[in-house]
C-alpha positions in Angstrom: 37.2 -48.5 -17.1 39.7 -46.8 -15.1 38.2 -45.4 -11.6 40.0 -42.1 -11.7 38.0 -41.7 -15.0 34.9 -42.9 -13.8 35.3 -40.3 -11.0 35.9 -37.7 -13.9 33.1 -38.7 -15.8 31.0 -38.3 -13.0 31.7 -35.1 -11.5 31.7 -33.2 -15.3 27.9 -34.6 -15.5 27.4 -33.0 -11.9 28.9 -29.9 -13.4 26.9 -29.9 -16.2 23.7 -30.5 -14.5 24.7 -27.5 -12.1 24.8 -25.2 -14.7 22.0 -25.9 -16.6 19.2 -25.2 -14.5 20.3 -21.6 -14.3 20.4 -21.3 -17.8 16.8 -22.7 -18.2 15.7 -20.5 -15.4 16.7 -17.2 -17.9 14.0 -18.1 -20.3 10.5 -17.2 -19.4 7.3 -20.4 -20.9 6.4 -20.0 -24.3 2.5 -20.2 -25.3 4.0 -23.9 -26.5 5.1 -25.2 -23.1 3.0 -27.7 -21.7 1.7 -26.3 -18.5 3.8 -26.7 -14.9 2.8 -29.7 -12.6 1.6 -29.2 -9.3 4.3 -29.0 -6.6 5.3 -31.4 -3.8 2.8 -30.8 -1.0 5.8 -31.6 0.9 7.8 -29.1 3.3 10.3 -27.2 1.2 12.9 -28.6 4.3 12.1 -32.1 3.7 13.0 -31.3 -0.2 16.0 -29.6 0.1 17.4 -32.3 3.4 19.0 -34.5 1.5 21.7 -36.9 3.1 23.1 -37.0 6.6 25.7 -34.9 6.0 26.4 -32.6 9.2 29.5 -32.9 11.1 32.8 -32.7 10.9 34.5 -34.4 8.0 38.3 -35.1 7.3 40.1 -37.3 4.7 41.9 -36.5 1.5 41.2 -35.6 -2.0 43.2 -36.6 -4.8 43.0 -34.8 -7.8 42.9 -35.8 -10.9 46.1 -35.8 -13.1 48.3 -35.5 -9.8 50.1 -38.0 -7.8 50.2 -36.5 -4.6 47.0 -36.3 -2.6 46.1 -33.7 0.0 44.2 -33.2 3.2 40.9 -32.2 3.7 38.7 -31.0 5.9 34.7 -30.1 6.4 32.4 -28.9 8.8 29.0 -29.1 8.1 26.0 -27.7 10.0 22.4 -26.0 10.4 24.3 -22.7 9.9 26.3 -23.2 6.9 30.0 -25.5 5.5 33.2 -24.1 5.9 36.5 -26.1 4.2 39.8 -26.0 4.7 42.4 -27.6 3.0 45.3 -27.8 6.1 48.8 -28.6 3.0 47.2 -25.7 0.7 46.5 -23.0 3.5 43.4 -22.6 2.3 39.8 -22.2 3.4 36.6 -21.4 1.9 32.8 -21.1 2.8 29.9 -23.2 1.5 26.8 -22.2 -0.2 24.1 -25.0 0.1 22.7 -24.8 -3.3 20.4 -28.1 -4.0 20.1 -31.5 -2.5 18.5 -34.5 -3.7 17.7 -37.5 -2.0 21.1 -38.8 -2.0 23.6 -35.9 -3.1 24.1 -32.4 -1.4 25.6 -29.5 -3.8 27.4 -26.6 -2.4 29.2 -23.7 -4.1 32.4 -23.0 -2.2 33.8 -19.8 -2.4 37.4 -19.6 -0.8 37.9 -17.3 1.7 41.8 -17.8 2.4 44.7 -18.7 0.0 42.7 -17.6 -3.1 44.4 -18.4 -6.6 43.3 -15.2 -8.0 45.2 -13.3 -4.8 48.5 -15.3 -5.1 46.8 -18.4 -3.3 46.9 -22.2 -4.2 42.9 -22.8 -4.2 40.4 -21.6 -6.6 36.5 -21.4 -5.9 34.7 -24.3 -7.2 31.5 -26.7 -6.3 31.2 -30.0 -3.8 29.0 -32.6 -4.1 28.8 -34.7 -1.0 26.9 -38.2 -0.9 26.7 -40.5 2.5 28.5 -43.8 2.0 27.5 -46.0 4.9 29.3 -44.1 8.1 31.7 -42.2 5.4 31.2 -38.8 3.3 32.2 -39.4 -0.5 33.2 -35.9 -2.0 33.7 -34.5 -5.9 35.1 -31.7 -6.3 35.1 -29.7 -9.4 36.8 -26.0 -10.8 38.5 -24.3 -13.8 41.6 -22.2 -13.1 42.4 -20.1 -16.1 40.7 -22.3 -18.5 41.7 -25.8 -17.1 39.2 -28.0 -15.3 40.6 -29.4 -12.0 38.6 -32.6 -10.6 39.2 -33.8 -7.0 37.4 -36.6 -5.2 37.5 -38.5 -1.6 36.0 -40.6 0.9 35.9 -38.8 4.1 35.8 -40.2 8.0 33.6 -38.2 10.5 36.2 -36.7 13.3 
């Protein structure tokens, strides 16, 4: 199987998986529902901590159906992500949203060079997963009805 497939296949499951738990949340338990488990006794930081992830991140992406791959860049830290994408002149602001043991999801709204303001970037999601001392990265959007898929492996700076 082709990788850049593979990497395709992967990040429209993430999507898919990111949009369904909102959808669930909308509907209230029905008399039918078998009763919720008991939650972690865990600290709601130790759930949501996910991978080593923070510092400052730089590498390219290449997107799917192009040829020519770009830089990227991210900074991650107790505060909040920022991105920027230096050969777009674009940069956008991260929104933890979930973690797992091994993955981290963020929203990323973009801040600078929007494509809805005459930009080159539209707001999408991030996963990020550690891959020994790198930072593997999906990325995935629509732009007016097309899905855009970009992924890379990342160096710390």
């Amino acid at each position: 199987m082709p990788k850049a497939f593979r990497y395709c296949a992967a990040m429209f499951i993430a999507g898919l998986t990111a949009a369904v738990g909102p959808a669930i949340a909308q509907f209230p338990p029905t008399p039918d529902d078998p009763p919720e488990q008991p939650r972690s006794k865990r600290p709601a930081a130790a759930l949501a901590s996910g991978p080593g992830i923070n510092g400052n991140w730089s590498g390219q992406l290449h997107q799917v159906g192009s040829e020519t791959p770009y830089k990227f860049e991210i900074m991650i830290n107790g505060n909040g992500a920022q991105t920027r994408y230096p050969d777009l002149d674009c940069t956008g602001k991260l929104t933890r949203v979930g973690a797992s043991k091994l993955y981290a999801f963020f929203v990323e709204t973009i801040t600078k060079g929007q494509v809805d303001k005459g930009g080159r970037c539209p707001d999408g999601t991030i996963t990020v997963a550690r891959q020994g001392d790198d930072l593997s990265l999906g990325w995935f959007g629509s732009v007016q009805g097309d899905t855009i898929i970009a992924y890379g492996t990342l160096k710390k700076k």
